[in-house]
N, C-alpha and C positions, 0 to 999 in steps of 0.2 A: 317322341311325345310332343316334341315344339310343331311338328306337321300337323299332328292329330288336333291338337289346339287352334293353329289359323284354321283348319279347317272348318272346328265348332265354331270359330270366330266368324270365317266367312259365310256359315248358313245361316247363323244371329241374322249380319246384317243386312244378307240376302232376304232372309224372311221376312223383318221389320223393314224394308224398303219393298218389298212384293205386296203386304198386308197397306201400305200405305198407300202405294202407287194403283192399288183394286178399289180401294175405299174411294181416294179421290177421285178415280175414274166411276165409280157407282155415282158418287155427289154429281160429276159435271152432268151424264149423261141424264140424271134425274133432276135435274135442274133445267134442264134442254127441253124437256117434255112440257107441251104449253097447256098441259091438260092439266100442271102443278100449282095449285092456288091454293092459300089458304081461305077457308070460309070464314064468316065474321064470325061465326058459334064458338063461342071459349071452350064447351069441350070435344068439339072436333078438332081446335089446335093443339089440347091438352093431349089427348089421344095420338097424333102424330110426332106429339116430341116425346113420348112414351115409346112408340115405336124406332125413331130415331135413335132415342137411349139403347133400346135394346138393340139395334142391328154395331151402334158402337161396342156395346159390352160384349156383342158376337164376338166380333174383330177381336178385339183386347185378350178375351178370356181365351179363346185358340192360339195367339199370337202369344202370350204366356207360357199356354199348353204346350207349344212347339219350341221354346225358349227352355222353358223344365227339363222336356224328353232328351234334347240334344246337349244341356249344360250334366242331368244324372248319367248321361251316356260316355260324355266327357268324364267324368269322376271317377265311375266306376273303371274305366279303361287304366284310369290314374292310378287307383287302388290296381287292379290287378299287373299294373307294369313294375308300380315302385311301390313295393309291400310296406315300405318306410311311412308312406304318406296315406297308407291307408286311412288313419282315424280323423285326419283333413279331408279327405274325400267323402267318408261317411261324413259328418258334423256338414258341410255345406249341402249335400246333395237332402241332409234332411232337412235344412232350412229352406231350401229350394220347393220339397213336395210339402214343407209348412204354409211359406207362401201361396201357393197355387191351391191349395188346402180352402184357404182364408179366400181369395180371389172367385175359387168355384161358388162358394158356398154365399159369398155376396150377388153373384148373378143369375146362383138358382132363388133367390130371395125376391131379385127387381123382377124375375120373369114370375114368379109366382105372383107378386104386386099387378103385374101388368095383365095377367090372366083373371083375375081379380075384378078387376075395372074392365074389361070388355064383358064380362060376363055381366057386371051392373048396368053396361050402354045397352045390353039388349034387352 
C-alpha cells in the first residue's frame, strides 16, 4: 500500500508541475507575440482579463479534477486492501468529491458570467 501511495504521490506532483510548466509555457509564448497589446478601450481590457480568468479556472478546475480521480482511486484501493479503514477511506474520498463539487460549480458560474458579457459586446 505504501508503493501505491508515492505512486498517487508521484502523479499529484507530476501533474501540478505538468499543469504549471504548460501554463507558463502558454504565458511566455503569448507574451512573445508582438501582435499582444492592449488597446486603451476599458472594455476590451475587461474582456481579456475575463478571458484570462477563464483559461486560469480551465487549468485549476482540471488540475483539481485530476487531483480528485487519483486521491478517490487512492482510497478506494485503501478501503478494498484494509477492510479496517474503510470508513476513513469513504469520509475523505467524500470530502474530496465535496470539494470538487464546490470548485465545478464556481467555474460553471464565471463561464456562465463570461458568456454573458460577450454576448452584451455584440
Amino acid at each position: 500500500m505504501d508503493i501505491f501511495r508515492m505512486i498517487c504521490l508521484a502523479l499529484s506532483q507530476g501533474l501540478i508541475l505538468g499543469l504549471l510548466a504548460g501554463l507558463l509555457r502558454q504565458q511566455w509564448r503569448h507574451r512573445k507575440n508582438p501582435d499582444f497589446h492592449y488597446t486603451p478601450k476599458q472594455l476590451e481590457q475587461g474582456r481579456k482579463r475575463w478571458k484570462t480568468g477563464s483559461k486560469i479556472l480551465t487549468y485549476t478546475t482540471f488540475g483539481m479534477l485530476m487531483l480528485g480521480f487519483i486521491w478517490c482511486l487512492y482510497f478506494l484501493v485503501l478501503a478494498l486492501v484494509d477492510p479496517g479503514q474503510a470508513e476513513y477511506a469513504n469520509n475523505l474520498s467524500e470530502m474530496i468529491v465535496g470539494l470538487l463539487t464546490i470548485i465545478s460549480i464556481g467555474f460553471a458560474f464565471y463561464e456562465f458570467l463570461r458568456q454573458g458579457q460577450q454576448k452584451e459586446a455584440e
